[in-house]
C-alpha positions in Angstrom: 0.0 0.0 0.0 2.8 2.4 0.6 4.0 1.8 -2.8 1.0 2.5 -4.1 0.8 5.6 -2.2 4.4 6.8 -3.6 3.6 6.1 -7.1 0.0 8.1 -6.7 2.3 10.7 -5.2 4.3 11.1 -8.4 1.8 10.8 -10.6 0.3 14.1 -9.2 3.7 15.8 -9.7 3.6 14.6 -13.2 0.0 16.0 -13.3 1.0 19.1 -12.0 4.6 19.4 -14.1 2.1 18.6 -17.2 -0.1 21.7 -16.2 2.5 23.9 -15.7 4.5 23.2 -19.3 1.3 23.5 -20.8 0.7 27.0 -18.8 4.1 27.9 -19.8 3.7 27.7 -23.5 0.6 29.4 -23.3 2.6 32.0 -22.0 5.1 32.1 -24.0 2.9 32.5 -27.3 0.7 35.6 -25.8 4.7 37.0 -25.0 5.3 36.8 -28.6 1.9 38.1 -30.0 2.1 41.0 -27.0 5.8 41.8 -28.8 4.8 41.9 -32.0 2.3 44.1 -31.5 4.7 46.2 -29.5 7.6 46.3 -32.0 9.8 44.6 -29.9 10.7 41.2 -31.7 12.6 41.6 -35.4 10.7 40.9 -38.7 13.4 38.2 -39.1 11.6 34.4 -39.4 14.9 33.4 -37.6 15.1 36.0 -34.8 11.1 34.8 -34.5 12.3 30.9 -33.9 15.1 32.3 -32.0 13.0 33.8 -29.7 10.1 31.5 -29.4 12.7 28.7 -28.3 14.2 30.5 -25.7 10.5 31.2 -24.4 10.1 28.0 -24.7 13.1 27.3 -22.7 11.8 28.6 -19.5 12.8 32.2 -20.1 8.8 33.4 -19.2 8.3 31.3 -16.1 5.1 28.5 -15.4 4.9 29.9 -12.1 4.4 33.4 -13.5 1.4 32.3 -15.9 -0.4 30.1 -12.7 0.0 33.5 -10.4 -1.8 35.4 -13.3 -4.4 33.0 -13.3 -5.1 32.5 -9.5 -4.8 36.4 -8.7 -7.3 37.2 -12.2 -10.1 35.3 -10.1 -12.5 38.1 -9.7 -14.7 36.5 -7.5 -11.5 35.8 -4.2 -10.7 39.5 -5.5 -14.3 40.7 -4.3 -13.8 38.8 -1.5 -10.4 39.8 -0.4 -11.5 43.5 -0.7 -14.3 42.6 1.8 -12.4 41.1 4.0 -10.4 44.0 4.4 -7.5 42.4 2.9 -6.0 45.2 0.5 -1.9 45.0 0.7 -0.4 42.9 -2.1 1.9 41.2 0.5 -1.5 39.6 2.3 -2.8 39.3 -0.8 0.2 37.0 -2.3 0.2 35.4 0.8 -3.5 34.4 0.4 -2.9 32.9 -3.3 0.3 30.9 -1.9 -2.0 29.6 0.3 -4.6 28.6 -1.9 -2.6 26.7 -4.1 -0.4 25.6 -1.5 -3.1 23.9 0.7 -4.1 20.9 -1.3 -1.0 19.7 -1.3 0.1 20.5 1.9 -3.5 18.3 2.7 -2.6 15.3 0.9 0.7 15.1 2.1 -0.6 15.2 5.4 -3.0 12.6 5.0 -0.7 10.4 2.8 2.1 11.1 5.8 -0.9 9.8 8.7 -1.6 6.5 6.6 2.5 5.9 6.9 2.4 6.4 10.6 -0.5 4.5 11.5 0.1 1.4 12.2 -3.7 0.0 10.6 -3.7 2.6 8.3 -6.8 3.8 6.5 -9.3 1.6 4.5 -9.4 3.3 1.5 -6.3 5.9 1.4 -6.7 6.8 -1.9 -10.4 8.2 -1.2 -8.7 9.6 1.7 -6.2 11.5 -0.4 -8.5 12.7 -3.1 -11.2 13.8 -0.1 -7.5 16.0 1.2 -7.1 17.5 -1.8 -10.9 18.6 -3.0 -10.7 20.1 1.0 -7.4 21.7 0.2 -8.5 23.5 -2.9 -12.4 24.4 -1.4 -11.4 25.3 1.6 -9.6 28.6 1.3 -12.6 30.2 -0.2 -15.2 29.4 2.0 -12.7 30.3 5.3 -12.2 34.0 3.3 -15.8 33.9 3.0 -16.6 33.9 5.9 -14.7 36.3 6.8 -15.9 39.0 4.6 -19.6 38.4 5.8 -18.3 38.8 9.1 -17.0 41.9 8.3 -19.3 43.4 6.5 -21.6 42.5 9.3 -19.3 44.6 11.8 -19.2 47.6 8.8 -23.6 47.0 9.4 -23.6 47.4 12.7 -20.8 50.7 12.9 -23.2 52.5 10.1 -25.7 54.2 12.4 -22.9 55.8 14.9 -21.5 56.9 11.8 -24.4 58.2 10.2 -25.0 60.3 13.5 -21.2 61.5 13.6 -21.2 62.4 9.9 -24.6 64.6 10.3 -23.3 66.4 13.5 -20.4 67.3 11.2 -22.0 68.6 8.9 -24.1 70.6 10.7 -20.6 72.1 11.8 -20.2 73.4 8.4 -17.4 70.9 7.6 -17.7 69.9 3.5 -17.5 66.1 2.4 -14.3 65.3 2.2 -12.9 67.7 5.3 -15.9 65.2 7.2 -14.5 62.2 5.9 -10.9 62.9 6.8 -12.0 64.2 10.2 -13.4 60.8 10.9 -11.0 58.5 9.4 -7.9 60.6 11.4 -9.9 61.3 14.7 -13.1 58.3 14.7 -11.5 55.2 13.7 -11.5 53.9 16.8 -15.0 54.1 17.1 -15.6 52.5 13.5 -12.3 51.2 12.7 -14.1 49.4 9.7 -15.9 51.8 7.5 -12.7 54.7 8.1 -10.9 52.1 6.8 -13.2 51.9 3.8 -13.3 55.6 3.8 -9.0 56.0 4.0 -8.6 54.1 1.2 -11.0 55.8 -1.0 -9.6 59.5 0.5 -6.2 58.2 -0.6 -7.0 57.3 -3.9 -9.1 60.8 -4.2 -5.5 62.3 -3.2 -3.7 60.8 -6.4 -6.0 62.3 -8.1 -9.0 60.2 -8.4 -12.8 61.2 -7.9 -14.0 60.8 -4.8 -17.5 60.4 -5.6 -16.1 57.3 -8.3 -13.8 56.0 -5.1 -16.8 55.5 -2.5 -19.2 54.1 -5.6 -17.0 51.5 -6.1 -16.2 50.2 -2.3 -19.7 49.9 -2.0 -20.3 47.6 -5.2 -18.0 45.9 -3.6 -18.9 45.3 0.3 -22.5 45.4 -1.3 -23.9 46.6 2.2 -27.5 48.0 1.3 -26.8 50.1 4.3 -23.3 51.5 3.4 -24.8 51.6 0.3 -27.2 54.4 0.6 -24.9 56.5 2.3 -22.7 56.4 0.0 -25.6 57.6 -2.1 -25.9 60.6 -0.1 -22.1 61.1 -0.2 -22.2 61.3 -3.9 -24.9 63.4 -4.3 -24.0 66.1 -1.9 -19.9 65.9 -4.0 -21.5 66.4 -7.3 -24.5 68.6 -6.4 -23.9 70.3 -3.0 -26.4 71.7 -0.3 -27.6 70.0 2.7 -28.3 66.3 3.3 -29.4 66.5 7.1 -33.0 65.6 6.7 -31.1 62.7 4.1 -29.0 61.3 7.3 -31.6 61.7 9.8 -34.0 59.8 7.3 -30.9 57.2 6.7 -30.3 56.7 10.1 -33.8 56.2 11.1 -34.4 53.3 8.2 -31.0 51.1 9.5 -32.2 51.6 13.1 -35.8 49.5 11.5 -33.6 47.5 9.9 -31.3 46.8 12.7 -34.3 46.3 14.2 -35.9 43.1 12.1 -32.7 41.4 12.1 -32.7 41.5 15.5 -36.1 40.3 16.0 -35.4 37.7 13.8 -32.9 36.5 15.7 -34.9 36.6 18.8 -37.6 34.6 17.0 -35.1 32.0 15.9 -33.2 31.5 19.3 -37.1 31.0 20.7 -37.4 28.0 18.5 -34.1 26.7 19.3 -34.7 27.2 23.1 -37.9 25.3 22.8 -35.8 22.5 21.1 -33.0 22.4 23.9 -36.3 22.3 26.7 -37.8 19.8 24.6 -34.8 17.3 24.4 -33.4 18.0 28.0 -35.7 19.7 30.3 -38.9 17.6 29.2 -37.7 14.8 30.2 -35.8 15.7 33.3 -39.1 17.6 34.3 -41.6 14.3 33.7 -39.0 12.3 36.2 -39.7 15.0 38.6 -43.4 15.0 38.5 -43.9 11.3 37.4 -41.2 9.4 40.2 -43.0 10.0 43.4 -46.9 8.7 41.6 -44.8 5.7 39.8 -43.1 4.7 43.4 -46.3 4.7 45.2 -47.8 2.9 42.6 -45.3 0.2 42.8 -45.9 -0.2 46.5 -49.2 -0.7 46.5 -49.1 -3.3 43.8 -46.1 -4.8 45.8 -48.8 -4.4 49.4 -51.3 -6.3 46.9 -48.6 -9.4 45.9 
C-alpha cells in the first residue's frame, strides 16, 4: 500500500509538471503576439524561432502564468477586498495559500496512513477527499470572513451616520468630514474609516472621490453602506444640505437593525424550545412522574 501511495504521489507531480508546461507555453505565445504588437521582436523568421525557443526554454516562467491565473479570479478578488485584505503582501500570501493547501492536505493525509500502524481503509479516497478540501477550503474560510466583516461595517453604520450629520451641521464639506473621521473616529468604526481611507487616498492621487466611495460599496454590497454612500455622492457632485437625508438614513437602519434583531430573537425562541424539549422535558416528567410511579409500585407490591 505504501507503494502504491508513492507512485499516486508522483503521478500528481507529473500532473501538475504537465499543467504547468502546458501554462508555460501558453505564456510564452501571448509573449510573442504582446511583442509583436509592440515592435519589440525583429521581422526576421529566424530571430522569431530564436526567440520562441528561448520562451520556450523557461525564459517566461510556469509559475508566472499560474500567479496570473489564481490572482485574475475576480470572485476571491471581491472577496479579499471585503475582508479587508488590500496589501499585495497579504494578498500574495493568500494565493500561496490557496494553491499551496491541497497539497500540503494530501501530504498530510498520505504522511498519517504511513504512521498509523492500521492505516486507513481506502487511502486513496482519503487523499483525493484531502485535496478537494485543500483547494475548497480557502474560499469558504475567506468567505466567511468578509460576511463577518461586513456585518461589523452593518452594525458601525448608524454611529457613523449620527457622527457624519453632526459634522456637517458644523459646516465641515465632504471630504474635510470624511478625513476628520478617518484621522480622529477610527476607533470608534475602525471598519468603514478604513473603507473611507482608502478611497480618500486614492481621491489624493487624483482620483474622484465620488467614483472611489461608488465602487467600495459595489464591492462590500452593504445595502446600508450603500445608501450613504448615495448621499455622499450626491452632496460631492451637487452640494447643499443632506441632514433631513441622514436623519432619514439613520432612522431606516435603526428598523432595519431592528428586524434582524427580532429575527434572531424569533429563531433562538425555537431553538430554546428545542433544547427544553430534548433536555428539560424529560428531566421535568421524572420530577413529577417518580413520586406517583413509586407509590404505585408499593401498592401493587402491598397487593402481591
Amino acid at each position: 500500500m505504501a507503494a502504491f501511495l508513492y507512485v499516486l504521489t508522483a503521478v500528481l507531480l507529473l500532473l501538475v509538471l504537465f499543467i504547468l508546461l502546458n501554462w508555460r507555453g501558453a505564456t510564452s505565445e501571448k509573449q510573442l503576439i504582446r511583442e509583436r504588437f509592440s515592435g519589440g521582436m525583429s521581422p526576421n523568421p529566424m530571430g522569431d524561432q530564436v526567440k520562441r525557443m528561448a520562451l520556450a526554454a523557461g525564459n517566461i516562467s510556469a509559475l508566472e502564468g499560474l500567479r496570473r491565473r489564481v490572482i485574475d479570479d475576480e470572485e476571491v478578488g471581491i472577496l479579499l477586498s471585503r475582508a479587508g485584505v488590500h496589501s499585495k503582501q497579504a494578498r500574495a500570501l493568500y494565493h500561496a495559500m490557496n494553491i499551496l493547501s491541497p497539497v500540503i492536505l494530501g501530504l498530510l493525509v498520505m504522511l498519517t496512513n504511513l504512521l498509523m500502524t492500521p492505516g486507513f481503509k481506502s487511502p486513496v479516497m482519503m487523499v483525493l477527499a484531502a485535496i478537494i478540501i485543500g483547494i475548497l477550503l480557502p474560499k469558504r474560510i475567506l468567505g466567511m470572513v468578509a460576511n463577518r466583516r461586513r456585518e461589523e461595517i452593518r452594525l458601525e453604520l448608524p454611529v457613523f451616520v449620527q457622527t457624519l450629520r453632526i459634522l456637517f451641521d458644523s459646516g465641515l464639506a465632504v471630504e474635510q468630514a470624511l478625513r476628520v473621521l478617518t484621522t480622529e473616529a477610527k476607533d470608534v468604526f475602525p471598519q468603514v474609516a478604513g473603507e473611507l481611507d482608502r478611497a480618500l487616498q486614492r481621491s489624493g492621487s487624483g482620483l474622484d472621490l465620488a467614483d472611489e466611495l461608488a465602487r467600495i460599496a459595489d464591492q462590500l454590497q452593504v445595502e446600508e453602506f450603500t445608501d450613504t454612500v448615495s448621499i455622499l455622492r450626491q452632496m460631492i457632485r451637487q452640494g447643499g444640505s443632506a441632514r433631513t437625508s441622514l436623519i432619514n438614513l439613520q432612522k431606516l437602519i435603526e428598523d432595519r437593525q431592528m428586524t434582524v434583531m427580532q429575527e434572531r430573537v424569533t429563531k433562538l425562541s425555537a431553538k430554546m424550545a428545542i433544547v427544553m424539549i430534548i433536555f428539560l422535558f424529560p428531566a421535568l416528567f421524572i420530577l413529577l412522574a417518580a413520586p406517583g410511579f413509586m407509590a404505585l409500585t408499593r401498592a401493587l407490591g402491598g397487593l402481591t
